[in-house]
PAZAPA-4460 file (N, C-alpha, C; in steps of 0.05 Angstrom, whole numbers, plus 32768, in hexadecimal, padded with zeros to 4 digits):
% residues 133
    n_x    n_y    n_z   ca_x   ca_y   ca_z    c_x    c_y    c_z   seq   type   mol
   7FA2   810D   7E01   7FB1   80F8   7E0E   7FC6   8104   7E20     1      X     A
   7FD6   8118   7E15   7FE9   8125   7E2A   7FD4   812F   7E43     2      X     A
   7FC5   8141   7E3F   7FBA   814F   7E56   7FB1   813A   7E69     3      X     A
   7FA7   8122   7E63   7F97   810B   7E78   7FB5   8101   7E8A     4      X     A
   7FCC   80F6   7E6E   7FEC   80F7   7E7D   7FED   8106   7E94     5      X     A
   7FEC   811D   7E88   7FF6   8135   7E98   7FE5   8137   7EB9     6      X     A
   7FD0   812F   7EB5   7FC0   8134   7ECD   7FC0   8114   7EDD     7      X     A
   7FCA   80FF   7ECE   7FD2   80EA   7EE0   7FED   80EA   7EEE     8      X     A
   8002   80FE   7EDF   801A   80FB   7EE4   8015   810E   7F08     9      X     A
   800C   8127   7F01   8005   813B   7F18   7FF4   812E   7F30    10      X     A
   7FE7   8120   7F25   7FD4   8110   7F41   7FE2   80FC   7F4D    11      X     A
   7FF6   80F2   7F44   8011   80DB   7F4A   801E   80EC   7F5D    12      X     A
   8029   8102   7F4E   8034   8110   7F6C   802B   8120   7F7F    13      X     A
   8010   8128   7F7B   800C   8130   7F91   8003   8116   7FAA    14      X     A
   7FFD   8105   7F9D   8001   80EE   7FB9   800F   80E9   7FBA    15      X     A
   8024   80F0   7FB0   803E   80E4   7FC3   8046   80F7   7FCE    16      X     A
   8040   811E   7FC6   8050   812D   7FDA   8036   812F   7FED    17      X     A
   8025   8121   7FF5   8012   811C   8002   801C   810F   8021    18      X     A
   801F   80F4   8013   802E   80E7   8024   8046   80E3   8038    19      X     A
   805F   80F7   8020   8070   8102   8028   8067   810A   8042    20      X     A
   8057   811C   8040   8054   8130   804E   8042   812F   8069    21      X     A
   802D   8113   8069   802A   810A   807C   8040   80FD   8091    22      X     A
   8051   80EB   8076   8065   80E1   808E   807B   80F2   80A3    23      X     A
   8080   810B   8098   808F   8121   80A7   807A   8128   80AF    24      X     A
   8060   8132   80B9   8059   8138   80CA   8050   8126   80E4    25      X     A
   8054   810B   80DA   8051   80F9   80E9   8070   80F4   8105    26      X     A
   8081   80F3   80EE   8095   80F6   80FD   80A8   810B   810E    27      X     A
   809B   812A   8109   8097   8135   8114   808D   8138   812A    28      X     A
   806E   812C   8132   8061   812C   814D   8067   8121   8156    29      X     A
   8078   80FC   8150   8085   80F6   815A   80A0   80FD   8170    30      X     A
   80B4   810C   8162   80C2   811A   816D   80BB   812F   817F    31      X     A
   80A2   813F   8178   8097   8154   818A   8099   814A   81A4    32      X     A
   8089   8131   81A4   8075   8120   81BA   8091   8119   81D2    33      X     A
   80A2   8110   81C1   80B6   80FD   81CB   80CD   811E   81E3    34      X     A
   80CB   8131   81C8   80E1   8140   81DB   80D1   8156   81F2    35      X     A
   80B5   8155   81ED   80A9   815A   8209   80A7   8147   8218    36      X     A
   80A5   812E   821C   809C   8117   822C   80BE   8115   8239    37      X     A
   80D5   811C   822E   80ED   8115   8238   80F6   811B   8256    38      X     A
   80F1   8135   8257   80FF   8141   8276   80EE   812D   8284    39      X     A
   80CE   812A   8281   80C8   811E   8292   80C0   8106   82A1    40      X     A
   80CA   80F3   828A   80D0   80D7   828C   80E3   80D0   8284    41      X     A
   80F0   80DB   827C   8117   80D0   8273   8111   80C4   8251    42      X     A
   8125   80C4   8249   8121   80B6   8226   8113   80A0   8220    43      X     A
   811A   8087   822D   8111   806E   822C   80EC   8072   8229    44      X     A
   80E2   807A   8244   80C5   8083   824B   80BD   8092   8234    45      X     A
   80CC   80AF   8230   80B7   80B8   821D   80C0   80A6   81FB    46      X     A
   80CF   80A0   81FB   80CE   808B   81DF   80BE   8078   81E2    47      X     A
   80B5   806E   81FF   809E   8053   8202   8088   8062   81F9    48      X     A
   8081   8073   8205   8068   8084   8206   8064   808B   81DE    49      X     A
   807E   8098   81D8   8075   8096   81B6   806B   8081   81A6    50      X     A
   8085   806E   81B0   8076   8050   81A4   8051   8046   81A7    51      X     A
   804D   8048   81C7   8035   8044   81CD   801B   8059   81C6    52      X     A
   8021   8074   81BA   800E   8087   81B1   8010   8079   818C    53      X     A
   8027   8073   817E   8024   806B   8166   8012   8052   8167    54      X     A
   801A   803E   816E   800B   802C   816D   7FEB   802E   8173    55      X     A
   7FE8   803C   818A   7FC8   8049   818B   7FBF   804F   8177    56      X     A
   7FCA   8064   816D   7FC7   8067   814F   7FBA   8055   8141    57      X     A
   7FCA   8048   8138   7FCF   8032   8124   7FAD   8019   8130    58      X     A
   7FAF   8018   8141   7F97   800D   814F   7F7A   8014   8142    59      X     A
   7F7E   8035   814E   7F5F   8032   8149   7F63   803D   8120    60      X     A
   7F73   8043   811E   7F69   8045   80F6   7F67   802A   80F0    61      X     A
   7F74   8015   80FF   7F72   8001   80F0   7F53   7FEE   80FB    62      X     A
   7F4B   7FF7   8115   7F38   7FF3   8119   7F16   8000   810D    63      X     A
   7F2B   801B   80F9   7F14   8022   80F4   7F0B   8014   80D1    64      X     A
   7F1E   8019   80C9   7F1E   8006   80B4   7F17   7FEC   80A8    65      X     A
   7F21   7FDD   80C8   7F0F   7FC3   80C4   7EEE   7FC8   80C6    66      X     A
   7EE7   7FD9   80DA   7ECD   7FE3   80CF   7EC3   7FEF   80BD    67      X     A
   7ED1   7FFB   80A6   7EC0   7FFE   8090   7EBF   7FF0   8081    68      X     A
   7ED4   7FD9   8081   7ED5   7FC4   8073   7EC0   7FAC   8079    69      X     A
   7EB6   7FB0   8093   7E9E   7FA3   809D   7E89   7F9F   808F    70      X     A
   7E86   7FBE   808E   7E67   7FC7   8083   7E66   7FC2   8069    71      X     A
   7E70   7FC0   805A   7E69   7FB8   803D   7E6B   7F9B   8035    72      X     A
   7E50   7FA1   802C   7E4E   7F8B   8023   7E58   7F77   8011    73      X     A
   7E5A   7F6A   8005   7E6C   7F56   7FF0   7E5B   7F52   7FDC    74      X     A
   7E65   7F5B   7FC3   7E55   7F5F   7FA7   7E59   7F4A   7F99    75      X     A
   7E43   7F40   7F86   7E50   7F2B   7F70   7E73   7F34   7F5E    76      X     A
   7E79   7F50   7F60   7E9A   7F5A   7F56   7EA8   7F4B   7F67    77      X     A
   7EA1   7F48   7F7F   7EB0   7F47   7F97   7EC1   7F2D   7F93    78      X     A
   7EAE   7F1A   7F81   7EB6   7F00   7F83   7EC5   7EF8   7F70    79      X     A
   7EC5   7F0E   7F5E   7EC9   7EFD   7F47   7EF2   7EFD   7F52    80      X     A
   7F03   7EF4   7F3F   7F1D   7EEB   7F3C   7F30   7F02   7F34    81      X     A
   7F47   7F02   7F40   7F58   7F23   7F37   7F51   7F26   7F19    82      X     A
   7F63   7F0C   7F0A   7F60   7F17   7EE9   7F47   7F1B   7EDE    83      X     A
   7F33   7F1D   7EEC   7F11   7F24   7EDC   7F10   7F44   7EE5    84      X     A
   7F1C   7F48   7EFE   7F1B   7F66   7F10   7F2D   7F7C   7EFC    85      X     A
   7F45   7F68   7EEE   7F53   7F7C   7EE2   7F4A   7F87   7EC1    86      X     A
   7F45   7F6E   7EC0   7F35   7F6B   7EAA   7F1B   7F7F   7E9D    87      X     A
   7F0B   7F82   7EB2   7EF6   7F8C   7EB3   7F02   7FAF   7EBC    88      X     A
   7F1B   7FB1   7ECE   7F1E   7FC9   7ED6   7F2C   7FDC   7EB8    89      X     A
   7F3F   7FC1   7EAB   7F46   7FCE   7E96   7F33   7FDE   7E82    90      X     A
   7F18   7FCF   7E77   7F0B   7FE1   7E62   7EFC   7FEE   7E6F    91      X     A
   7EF8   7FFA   7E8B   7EE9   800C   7E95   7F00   8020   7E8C    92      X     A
   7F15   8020   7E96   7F2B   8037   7E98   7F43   802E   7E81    93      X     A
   7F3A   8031   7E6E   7F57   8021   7E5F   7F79   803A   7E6B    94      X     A
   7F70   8057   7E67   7F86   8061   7E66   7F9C   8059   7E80    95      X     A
   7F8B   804F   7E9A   7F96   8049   7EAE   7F9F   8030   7EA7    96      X     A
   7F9B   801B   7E9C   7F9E   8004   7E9F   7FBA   8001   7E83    97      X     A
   7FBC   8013   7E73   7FCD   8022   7E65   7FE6   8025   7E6F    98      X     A
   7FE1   8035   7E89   7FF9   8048   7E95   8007   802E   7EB2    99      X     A
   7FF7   801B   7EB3   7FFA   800F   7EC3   8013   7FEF   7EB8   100      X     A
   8008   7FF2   7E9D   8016   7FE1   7E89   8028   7FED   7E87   101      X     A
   802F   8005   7E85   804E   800C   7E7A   805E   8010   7E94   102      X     A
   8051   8016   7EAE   8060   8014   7EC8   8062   7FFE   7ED2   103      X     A
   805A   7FE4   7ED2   806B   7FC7   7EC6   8077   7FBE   7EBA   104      X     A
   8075   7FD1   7E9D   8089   7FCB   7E8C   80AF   7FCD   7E91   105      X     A
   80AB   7FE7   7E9D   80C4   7FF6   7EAA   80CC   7FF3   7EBC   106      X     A
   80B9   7FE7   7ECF   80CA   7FDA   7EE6   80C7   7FBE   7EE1   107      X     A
   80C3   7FAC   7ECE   80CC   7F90   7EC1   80F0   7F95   7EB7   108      X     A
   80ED   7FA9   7EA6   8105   7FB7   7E9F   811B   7FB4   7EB2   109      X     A
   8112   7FC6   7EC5   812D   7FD6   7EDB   812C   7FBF   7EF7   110      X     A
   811B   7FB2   7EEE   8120   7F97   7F0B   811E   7F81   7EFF   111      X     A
   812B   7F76   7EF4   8130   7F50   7EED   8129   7F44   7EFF   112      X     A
   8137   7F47   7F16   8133   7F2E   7F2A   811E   7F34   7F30   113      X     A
   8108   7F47   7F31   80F2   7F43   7F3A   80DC   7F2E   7F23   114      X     A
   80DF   7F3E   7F11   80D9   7F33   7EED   80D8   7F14   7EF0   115      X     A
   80F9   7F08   7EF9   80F4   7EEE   7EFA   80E5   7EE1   7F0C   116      X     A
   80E2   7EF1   7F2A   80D6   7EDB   7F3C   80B9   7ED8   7F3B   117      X     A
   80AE   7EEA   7F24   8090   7EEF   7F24   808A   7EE5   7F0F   118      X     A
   8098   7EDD   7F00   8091   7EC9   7EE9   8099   7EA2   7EEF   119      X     A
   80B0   7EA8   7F07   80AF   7E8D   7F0D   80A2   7E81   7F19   120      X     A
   808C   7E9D   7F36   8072   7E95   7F3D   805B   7E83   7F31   121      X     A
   8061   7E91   7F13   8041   7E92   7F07   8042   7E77   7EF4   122      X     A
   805A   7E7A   7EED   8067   7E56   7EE1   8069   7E40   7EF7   123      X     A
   8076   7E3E   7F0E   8081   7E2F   7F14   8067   7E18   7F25   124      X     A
   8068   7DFD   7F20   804B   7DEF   7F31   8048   7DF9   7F4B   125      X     A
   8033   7DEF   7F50   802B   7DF2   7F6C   803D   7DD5   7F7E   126      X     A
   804D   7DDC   7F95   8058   7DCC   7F98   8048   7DB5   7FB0   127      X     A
   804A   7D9F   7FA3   803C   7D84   7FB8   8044   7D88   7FD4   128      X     A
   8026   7D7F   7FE0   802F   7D7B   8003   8038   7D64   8007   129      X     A
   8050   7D65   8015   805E   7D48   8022   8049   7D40   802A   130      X     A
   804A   7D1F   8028   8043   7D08   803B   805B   7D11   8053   131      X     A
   804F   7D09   8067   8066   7D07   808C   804E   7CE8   8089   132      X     A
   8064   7CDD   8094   8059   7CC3   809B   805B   7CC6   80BE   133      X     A
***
């Protein structure tokens, strides 16, 4: 049980010093881009020009993504309802679904106000559409 811990705890951070570490290099080329582009279009320009290379960016991953999301097809899983997905995901993987319960537990704990607005979601009716006359 420790060692499976132990090797979920280590795989937790290495995506996050993953990410870390994408985002500084991200923001890095940013800066690169921006303080060569300066002399020769003044600040404003090469900060447009950063903006407009990020967003490119952001374009085609997100264009590419919607295409993989294309290609697949839609399974009878596909349909079924979150609580059957969790359900079903739980006794495939209980230890995850384990570790996932006690990292709700603790942040139920250390955030109330979140605690309450997600239980007043799940209580509270669905509220009626006005009549407009």
């Amino acid at each position: 049980m420790k060692a499976i811990l132990r090797k979920i705890i280590i795989a937790v951070i290495a995506v996050a010093m993953l990410a870390a570490s994408a985002a500084v290099m991200v923001a890095a080329a940013a800066l690169a881009l921006y303080g060569v582009l300066r002399p020769y279009i003044g600040a404003p320009g090469a900060a447009a020009v950063v903006v407009l290379v990020a967003g490119l960016l952001m374009l085609i991953i997100g264009l590419a993504l919607e295409r993989s999301t294309l290609k697949s097809k839609p399974t009878p899983e596909d349909e079924q309802d979150l609580a059957q997905k969790l359900i079903g995901l739980a006794q495939e993987k209980p230890l995850i679904a384990v570790g996932a319960l006690i990292g709700a537990i603790f942040l139920a704990i250390r955030n109330p106000a979140l605690t309450a607005v997600v239980v007043k979601a799940f209580l509270d009716p669905k509220p009626r559409p006005s009549k407009k006359a």
